[in-house]
N, C-alpha and C positions, 0 to 999 in steps of 0.2 A: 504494500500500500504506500502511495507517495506522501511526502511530508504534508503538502494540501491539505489531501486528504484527510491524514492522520490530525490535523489540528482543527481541521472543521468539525470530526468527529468527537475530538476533545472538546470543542466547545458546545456541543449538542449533549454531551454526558455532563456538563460543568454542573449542571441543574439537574435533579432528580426531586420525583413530590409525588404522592400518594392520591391527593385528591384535586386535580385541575380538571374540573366538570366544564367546560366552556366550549362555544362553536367556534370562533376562533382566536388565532392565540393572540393577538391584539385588543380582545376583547375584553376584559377584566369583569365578572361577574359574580367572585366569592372570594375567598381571603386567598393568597397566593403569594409567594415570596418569588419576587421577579427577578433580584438579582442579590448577590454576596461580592462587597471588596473587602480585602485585607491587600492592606499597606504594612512594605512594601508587598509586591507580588513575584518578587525575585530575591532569591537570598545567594551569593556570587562567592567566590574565590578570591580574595583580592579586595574585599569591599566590607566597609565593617559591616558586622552582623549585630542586630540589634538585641536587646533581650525578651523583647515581645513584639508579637503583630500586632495591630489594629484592624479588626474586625468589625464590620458594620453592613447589614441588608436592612434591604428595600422591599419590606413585606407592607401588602395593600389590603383593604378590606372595603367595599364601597359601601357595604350596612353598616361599618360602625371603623371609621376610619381611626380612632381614636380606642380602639378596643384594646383590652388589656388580655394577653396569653400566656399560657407556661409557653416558659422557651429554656432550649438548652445547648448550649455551644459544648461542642467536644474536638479534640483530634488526634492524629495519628500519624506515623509514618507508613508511606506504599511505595512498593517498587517503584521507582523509573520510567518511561514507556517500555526504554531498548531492553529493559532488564524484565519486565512481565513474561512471566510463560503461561501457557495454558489459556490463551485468548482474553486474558482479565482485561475489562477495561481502565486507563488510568485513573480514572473521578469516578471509582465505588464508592460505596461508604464503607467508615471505618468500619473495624470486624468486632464483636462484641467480647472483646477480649482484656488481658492483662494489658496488649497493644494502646488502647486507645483510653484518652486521659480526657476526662469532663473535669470542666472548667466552672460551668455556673450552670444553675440549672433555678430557675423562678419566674415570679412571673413578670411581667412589663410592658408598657405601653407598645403599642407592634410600631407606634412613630416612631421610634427611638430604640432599637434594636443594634446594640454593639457591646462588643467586648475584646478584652485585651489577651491576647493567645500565647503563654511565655513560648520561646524558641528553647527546643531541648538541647542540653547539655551537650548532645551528642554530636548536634553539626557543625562545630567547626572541628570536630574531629574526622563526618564524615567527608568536609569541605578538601583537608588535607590529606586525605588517602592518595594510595598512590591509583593513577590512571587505568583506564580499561573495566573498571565499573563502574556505572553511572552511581550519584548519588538517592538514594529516597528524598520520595518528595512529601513536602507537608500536607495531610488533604482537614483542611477545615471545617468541620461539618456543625450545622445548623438544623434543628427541627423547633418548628413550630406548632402548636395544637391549633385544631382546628374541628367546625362542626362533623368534617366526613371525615376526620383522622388527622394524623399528623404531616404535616409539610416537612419533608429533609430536603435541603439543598446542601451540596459537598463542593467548597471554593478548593480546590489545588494551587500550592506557593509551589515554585517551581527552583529547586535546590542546584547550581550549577556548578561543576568543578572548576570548569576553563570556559572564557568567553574569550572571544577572537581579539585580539590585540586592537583598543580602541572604544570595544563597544562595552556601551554602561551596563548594569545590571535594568530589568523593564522596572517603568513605576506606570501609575496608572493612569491614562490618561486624563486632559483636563479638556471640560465640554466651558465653553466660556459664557454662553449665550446661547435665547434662542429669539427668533425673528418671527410673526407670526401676520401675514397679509403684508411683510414689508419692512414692519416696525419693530424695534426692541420689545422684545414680553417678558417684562421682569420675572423673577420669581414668584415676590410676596404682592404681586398686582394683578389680581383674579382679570381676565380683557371681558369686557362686556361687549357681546353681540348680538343685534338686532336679529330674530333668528328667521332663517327665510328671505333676509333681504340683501340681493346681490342680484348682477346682473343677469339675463336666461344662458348668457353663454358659461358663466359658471357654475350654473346648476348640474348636477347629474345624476344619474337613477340609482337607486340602491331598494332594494326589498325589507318590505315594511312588517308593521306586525302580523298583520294579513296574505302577507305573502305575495302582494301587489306589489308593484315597482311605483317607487315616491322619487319626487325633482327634491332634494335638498341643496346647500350651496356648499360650495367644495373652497375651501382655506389653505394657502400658502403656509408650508412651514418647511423655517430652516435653521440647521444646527448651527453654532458659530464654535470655531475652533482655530487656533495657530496650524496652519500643514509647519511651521521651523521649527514648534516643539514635537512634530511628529519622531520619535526615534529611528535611528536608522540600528540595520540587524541583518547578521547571517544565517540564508535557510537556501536550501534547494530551490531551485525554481523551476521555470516548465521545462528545462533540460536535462533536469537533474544534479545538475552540478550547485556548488558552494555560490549564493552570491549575495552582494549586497543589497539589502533592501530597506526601502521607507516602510514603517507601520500603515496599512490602511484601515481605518476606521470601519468599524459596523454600528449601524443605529437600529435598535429592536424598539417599537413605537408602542405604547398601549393606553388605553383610554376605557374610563368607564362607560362612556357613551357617545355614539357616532363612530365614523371609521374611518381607517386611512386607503391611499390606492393604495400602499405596500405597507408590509409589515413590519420590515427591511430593507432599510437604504446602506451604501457604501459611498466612503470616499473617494472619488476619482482616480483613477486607476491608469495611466497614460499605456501601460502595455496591453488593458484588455479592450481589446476590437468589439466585443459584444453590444447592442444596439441599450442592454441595462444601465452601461458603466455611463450614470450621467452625472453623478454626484449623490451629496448627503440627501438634500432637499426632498419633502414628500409633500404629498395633499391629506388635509383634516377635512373630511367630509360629513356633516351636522348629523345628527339620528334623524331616521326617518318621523318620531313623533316629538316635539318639542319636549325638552325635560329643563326644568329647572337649572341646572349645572351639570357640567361634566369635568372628572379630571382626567389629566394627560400627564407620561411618563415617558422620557427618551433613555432608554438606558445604553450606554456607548462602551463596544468594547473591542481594544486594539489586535485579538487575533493569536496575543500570546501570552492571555493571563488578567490582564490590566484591563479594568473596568469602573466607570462611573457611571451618573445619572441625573437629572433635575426631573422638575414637578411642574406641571404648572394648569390653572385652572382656568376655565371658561364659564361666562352666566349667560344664559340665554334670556333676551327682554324677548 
C-alpha cells in the first residue's frame, strides 16, 4: 500500500465512536466528538521533549450544547505502522490492559473537554535506540458517554527517531479566520441572516422534510490560513521516491442545520490536474425549513497528525 494511501487510511481510523446515528457526516444530529488535538503532535529526536501533552476535543451536542458527561482520557503505547504485524491498524484503541494508563476519569462540561497527558519515562529512551526499529507511538484515547453509548475517539502522537536534516518536528496547524459571503465572521459574533433572501441565481434545490426538492440560498464560505506557515516534509510521492513537500490542508465542514456542497475541501494542490483541486472554499446552503439558529464547525487537519478547528454560528431573521 503506498504512503497516500497509508495516511489517508490513518486519518479515517484517527476517529472511532460507537454511536454516530446520522445521514450525513456533515450533519451533526446527537452528541459526537468530531475531533481530538494534543499539542505537540510530534515528539522528535533532537527536539526537546516535553513532560506532558495537551489534550483537548471538540465534542458537540445540538440538544444541550452545554451538557455535562462522564468523560475519560486514557493512553498507551502501539506499535509503529512499519512495525505492526498481523494487519492491526495504527489508531486502535488502547488494549484493556496493565499497557494502558487513565488519566482522569469525571464528569464535565462537553464545552471544555481537555487534559494534560504526562509523556512516559520511556521515550527519550525509546527516542535514543539504536536505528532499524521504528519507535511506538503515543495513541491518546478519549470516551465520552452518551445516550446510545459511549463515544471513543483515539488521537495518535507520532514518536520519531530521525527526521530528515532541516525538517521540524509537525505542530498543529493554525486556521486564522473565516470569511462568510465575503466578510470577516468573527468567532464570538453569531452573522444574522435574513433567511431566504438572496438572489434566484443563488438559490439551489436541496430535499426537504417531505422529500420535495426546496430553493434555499447557498453562502460563501472560506477558511483563512498563512500557505508560509504551511510546513514543509518528506514523504513518497506519486513516484515513489523520497521528496519534499508542502502540508496540504483538509477542511471536514459540519453544521447543525443546512448543508454544504462538500463535506471536504483541500488546499490547492499545484500538482493535482483533477477538475476538484480548486481550493479551501465551500458553499453553506440554508435548511430547507427555517430554524431559529444553526451552528457551524470547520475542523482542519494537515495530513500528518496536526489538527485544529473554530465554531461559528448563524441566526436566521
Amino acid at each position: 500500500m503506498s504512503a497516500r494511501m497509508m495516511r489517508a487510511l490513518g486519518a479515517f481510523l484517527s476517529l472511532t465512536a460507537c454511536s454516530y446515528d446520522f445521514e450525513r457526516s456533515s450533519e451533526v444530529t446527537d452528541r459526537r466528538i468530531l475531533a481530538v488535538q494534543v499539542d505537540p503532535p510530534e515528539l522528535a529526536a533532537g527536539a526537546p521533549i516535553p513532560d506532558s501533552l495537551q489534550a483537548r476535543a471538540l465534542v458537540v451536542d445540538p440538544a444541550d450544547p452545554l451538557a455535562i458527561a462522564e468523560v475519560r482520557w486514557s493512553s498507551c503505547m502501539r506499535p509503529a505502522r512499519a512495525a505492526v504485524q498481523g494487519g492491526r491498524a495504527e489508531n486502535t484503541r488502547c488494549p484493556e490492559d496493565e499497557g494502558t494508563v487513565l488519566h482522569a476519569s469525571g464528569s464535565t462540561s462537553i464545552e471544555s473537554v481537555s487534559q494534560r497527558i504526562p509523556v512516559s519515562g520511556d521515550v527519550p529512551g525509546m527516542l535514543a535506540a539504536a536505528e532499524g526499529q521504528p519507535a511506538p507511538h503515543i495513541h491518546v484515547q478519549l470516551e465520552v458517554d452518551s445516550e446510545k453509548g459511549p463515544l471513543v475517539a483515539v488521537k495518535q502522537v507520532t514518536v520519531t527517531k530521525s527526521l530528515p536534516e532541516g525538517q521540524e518536528p509537525n505542530r498543529n496547524p493554525v486556521l486564522q479566520g473565516l470569511k462568510l459571503d465575503g466578510t470577516d465572521w468573527l468567532p464570538d459574533e453569531p452573522r444574522v441572516i435574513t433567511y431566504g433572501d438572496c438572489p434566484e441565481e443563488r438559490k439551489k434545490e436541496v430535499v426537504g422534510e417531505d422529500d420535495n426538492l426546496v430553493k434555499v440560498c447557498e453562502h460563501d464560505l472560506e477558511p483563512i490560513f498563512d500557505e508560509a506557515e504551511l510546513q514543509f516534509y518528506e514523504e513518497r510521492g506519486f513516484t515513489g521516491e523520497l521528496e519534499l513537500q508542502r502540508e496540504r490542508l483538509r477542511f471536514a465542514w459540519f453544521s447543525t442545520a443546512g448543508s454544504f456542497r462538500q463535506g471536504v475541501t483541500r488546499s490547492f494542490d499545484p500538482r493535482d490536474p483533477t477538475p476538484n483541486n480548486v481550493g479551501p472554499q465551500n458553499k453553506f446552503r440554508e435548511p430547507p425549513t427555517r430554524t431559529e439558529r444553526a451552528t457551524l464547525w470547520v475542523v482542519v487537519r494537515d495530513g500528518r497528525g496536526g489538527i485544529t478547528w473554530t465554531r461559528r454560528e448563524v441566526i436566521f431573521q
